[in-house]
C-alpha positions in Angstrom: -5.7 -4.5 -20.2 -2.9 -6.0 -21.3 -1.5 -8.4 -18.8 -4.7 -8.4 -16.9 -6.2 -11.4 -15.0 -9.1 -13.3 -16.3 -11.1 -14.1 -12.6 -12.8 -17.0 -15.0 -9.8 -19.0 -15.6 -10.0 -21.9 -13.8 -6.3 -22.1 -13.2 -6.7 -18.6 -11.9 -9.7 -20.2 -9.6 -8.2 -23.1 -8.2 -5.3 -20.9 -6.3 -5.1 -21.1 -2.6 -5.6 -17.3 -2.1 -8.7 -17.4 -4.6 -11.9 -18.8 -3.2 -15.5 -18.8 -5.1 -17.7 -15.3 -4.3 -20.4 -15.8 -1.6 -23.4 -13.6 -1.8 -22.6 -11.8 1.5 -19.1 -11.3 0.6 -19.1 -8.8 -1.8 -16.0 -8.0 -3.9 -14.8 -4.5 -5.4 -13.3 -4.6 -8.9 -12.6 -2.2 -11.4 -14.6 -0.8 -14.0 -13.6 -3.5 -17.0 -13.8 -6.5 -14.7 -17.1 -8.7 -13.5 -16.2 -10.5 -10.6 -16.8 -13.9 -9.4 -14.1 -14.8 -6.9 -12.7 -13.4 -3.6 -9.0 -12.4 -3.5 -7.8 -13.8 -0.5 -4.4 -12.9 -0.7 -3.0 -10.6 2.5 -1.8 -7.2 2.5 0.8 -6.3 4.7 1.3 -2.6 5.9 5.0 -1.9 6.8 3.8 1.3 9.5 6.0 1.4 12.0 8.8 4.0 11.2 9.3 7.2 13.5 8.4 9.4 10.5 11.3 11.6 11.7 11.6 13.8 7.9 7.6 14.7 9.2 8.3 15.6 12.5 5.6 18.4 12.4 3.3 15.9 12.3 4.7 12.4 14.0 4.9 14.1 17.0 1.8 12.9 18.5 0.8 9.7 15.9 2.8 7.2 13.7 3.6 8.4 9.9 1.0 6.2 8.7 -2.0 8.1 10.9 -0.8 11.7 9.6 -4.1 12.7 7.8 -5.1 13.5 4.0 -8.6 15.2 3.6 -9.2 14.3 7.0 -8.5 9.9 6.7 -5.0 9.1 7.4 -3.2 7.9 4.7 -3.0 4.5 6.1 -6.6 4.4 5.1 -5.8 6.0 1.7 -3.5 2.6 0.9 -5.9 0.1 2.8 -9.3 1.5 0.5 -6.9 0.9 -3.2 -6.1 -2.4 -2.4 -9.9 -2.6 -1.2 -11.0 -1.6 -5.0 -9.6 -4.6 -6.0 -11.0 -7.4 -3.4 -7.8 -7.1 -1.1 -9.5 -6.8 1.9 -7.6 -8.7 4.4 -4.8 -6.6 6.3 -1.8 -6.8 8.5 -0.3 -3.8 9.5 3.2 -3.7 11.1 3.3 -1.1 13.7 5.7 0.2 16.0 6.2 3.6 17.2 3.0 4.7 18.7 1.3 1.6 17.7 -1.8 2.5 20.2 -2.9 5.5 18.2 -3.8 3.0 14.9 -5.2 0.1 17.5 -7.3 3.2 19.0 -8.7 4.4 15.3 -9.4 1.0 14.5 -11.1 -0.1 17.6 -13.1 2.9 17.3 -13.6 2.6 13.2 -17.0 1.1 13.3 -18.8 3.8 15.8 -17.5 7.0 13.9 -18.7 5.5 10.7 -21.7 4.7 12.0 -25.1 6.5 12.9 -26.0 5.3 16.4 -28.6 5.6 19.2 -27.6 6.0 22.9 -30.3 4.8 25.3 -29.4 6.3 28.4 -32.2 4.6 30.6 -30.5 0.9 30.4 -27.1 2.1 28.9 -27.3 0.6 25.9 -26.8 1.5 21.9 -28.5 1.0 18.5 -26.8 1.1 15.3 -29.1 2.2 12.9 -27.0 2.5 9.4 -22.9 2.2 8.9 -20.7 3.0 6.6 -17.7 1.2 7.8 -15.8 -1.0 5.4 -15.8 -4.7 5.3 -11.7 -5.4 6.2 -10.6 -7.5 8.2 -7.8 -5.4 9.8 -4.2 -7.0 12.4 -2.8 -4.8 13.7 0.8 -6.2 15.1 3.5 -4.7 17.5 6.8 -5.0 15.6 8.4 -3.4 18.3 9.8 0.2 18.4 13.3 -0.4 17.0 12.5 -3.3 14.7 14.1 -2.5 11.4 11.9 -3.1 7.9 13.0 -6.7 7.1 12.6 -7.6 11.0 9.2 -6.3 11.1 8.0 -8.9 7.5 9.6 -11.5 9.4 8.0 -10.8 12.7 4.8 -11.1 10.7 5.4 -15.1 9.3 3.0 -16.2 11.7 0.4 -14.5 10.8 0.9 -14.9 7.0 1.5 -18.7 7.1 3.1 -20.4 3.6 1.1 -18.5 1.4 1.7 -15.3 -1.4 1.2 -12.1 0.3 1.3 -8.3 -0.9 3.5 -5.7 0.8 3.7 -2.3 0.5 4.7 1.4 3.1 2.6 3.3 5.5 3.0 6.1 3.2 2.8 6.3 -0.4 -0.1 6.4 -2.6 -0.6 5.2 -6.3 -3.2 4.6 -9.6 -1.7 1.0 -9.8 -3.7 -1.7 -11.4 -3.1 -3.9 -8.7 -4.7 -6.9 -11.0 -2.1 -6.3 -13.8 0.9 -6.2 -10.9 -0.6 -9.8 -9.9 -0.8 -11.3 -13.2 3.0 -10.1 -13.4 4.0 -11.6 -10.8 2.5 -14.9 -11.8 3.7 -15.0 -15.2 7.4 -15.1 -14.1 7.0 -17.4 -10.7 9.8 -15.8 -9.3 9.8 -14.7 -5.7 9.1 -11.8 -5.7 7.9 -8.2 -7.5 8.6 -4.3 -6.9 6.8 -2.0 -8.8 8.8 0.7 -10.0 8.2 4.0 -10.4 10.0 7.3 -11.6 9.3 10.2 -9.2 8.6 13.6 -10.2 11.4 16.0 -10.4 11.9 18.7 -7.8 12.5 21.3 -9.8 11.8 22.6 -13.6 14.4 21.3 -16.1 15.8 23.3 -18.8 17.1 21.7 -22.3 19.8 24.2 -23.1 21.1 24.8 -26.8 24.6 23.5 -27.3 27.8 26.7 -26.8 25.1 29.2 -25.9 22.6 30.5 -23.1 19.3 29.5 -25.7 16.7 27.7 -23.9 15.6 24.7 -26.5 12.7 23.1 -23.9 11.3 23.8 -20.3 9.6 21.5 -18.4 8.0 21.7 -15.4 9.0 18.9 -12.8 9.5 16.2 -15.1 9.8 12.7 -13.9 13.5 11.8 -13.1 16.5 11.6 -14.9 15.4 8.2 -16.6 16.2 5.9 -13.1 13.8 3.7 -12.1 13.2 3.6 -8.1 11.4 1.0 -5.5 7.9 2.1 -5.4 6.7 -0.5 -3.1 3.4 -2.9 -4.0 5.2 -6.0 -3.6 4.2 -9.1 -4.0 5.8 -11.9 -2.3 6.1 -16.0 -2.4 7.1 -17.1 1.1 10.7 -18.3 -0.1 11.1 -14.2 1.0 11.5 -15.3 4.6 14.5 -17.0 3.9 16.4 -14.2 3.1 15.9 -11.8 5.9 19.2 -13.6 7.9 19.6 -10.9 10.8 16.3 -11.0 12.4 15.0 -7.7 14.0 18.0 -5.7 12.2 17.6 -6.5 8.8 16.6 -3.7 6.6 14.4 -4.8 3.7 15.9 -2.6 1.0 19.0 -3.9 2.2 20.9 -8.0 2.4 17.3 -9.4 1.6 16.0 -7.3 -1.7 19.7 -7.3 -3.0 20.0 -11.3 -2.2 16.7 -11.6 -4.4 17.7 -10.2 -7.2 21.5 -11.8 -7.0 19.5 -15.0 -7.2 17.6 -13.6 -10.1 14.1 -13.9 -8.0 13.6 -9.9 -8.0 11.1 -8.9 -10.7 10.0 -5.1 -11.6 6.6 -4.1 -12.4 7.1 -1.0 -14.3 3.8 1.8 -13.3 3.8 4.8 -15.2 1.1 6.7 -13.7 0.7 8.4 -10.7 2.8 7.6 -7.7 3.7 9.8 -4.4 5.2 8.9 -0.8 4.3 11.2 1.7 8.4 12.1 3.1 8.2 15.4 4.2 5.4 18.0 5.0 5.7 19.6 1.3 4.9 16.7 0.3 1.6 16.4 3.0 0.7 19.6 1.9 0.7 18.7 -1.8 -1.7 15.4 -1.3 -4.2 17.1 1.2 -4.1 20.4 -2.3 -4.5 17.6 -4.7 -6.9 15.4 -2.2 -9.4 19.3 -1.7 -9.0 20.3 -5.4 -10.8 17.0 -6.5 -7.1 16.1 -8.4 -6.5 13.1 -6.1 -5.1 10.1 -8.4 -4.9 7.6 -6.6 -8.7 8.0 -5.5 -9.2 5.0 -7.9 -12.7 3.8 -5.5 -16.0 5.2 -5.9 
């Protein structure tokens, strides 16, 4: 793939968020890869929005718990970073930040198969099916703006390159080939960008009369390229979020990077969807039942 990662490069080896494979930490890589290092790198979850354009659903739990085939979509995001070894997460969370402590406190006994003995109160597990994540969750606080909630999180990243990305979209991204981006340029940091699907079916109209030339059915957009999230981000980032708990992300900070000429764009041109409004729910859970899921990129 062509700006893939070689994990036997012993540049590639030698990085502080790289360390050699150990037999009992196994790593998930995708089907043109053999794997012999762990990625260490952290993904950060930005989860802590009041969801307010899915109020059907955010009524109860945050955005980020709002489920797809019957996982929320949290999980959707947390097991396509998995595919690729990113297994280490920090999620942000505000609004209702309980109801994702609560599903992951209780993560390993629903994906498990257990005994109760009743006599001396105690319980077997006898097989599990839980993944092997290392999962933070961390309060942002409940008005805590995007940027506030990254920098919130510096003490649990530390100095070191982390990945970033919402509590709501899904994508096919070859998270390998967005790395190997990244490092080629050494810049700060990289968005993947995406062009979303149209709303509507466009018509290509013959010039002075009513003719139609083309149809097409939702097309991408109009050419524009938007943020798509998947980040990835050198610390430097910190620096640039200057009005603590009210910066907003997309805001001072992204359009300081890329003033400075430290903003990159990994272009994806496959699939790509946020989850904004309950169309758009209901489109993921159709696509997610009718076996048509895209970004299902694990086995």
């Amino acid at each position: 793939m062509p700006g893939g990662i070689s994990l036997f490069n012993k540049n590639f080896r030698s990085r502080p968020w790289v360390r050699q494979f150990r037999p009992r930490q196994a790593v998930l890589c995708n089907k043109r890869r053999s794997c012999s290092a762990e990625v260490m790198m952290k993904v950060v979850i930005l989860a802590g929005g009041f969801g307010t354009r899915l109020s059907e659903e955010t009524g109860m739990i945050p955005k980020p718990m709002v489920s797809i085939g019957g996982k929320p979509i949290l999980w959707h995001i947390m097991k396509i970073y998995a595919h690729f070894g990113f297994t280490d997460f920090l999620v942000l969370a505000g609004y209702k930040s309980y109801a994702i402590k609560e599903y992951f406190a209780n993560y390993f006994m629903h994906q498990s198969d257990v005994s109760f003995h009743l006599a001396d109160n105690s319980m077997e597990v006898l097989s599990s099916q839980a993944e092997p994540w290392k999962v933070t969750i961390m309060d942002t606080g409940l008005n805590t703006m995007t940027g506030g909630r990254i920098l919130r999180a510096r003490k649990y990243i530390g100095d070191e390159p982390f990945m970033l990305t919402y509590g709501d979209g899904v994508a096919n991204i070859d998270l390998f080939a967005l790395l190997s981006f990244h490092r080629q340029h050494g810049r700060a940091i990289t968005m993947t960008a995406v062009q979303p699907e149209g709303r509507f079916g466009a018509l290509e109209m013959e010039g002075g009369n009513d003719k139609v030339l083309r149809f097409m059915e939702k097309p991408r957009g109009d050419g524009a390229w938007i943020n798509g999230g998947f980040f990835v981000c050198e610390p430097q980032v910190f620096d640039y979020i200057g009005e603590g708990d009210q910066t907003v992300w997309e805001r001072t900070p992204l359009e300081r990077l890329a003033l400075d000429g430290e903003l990159y764009s990994y272009k994806h041109f496959g699939f790509w969807k946020p989850m904004d409004t309950l169309r758009d729910r209901q489109q993921l859970e159709e696509m997610w039942n009718g076996d048509r899921a895209d970004w299902k990129i694990w086995k």
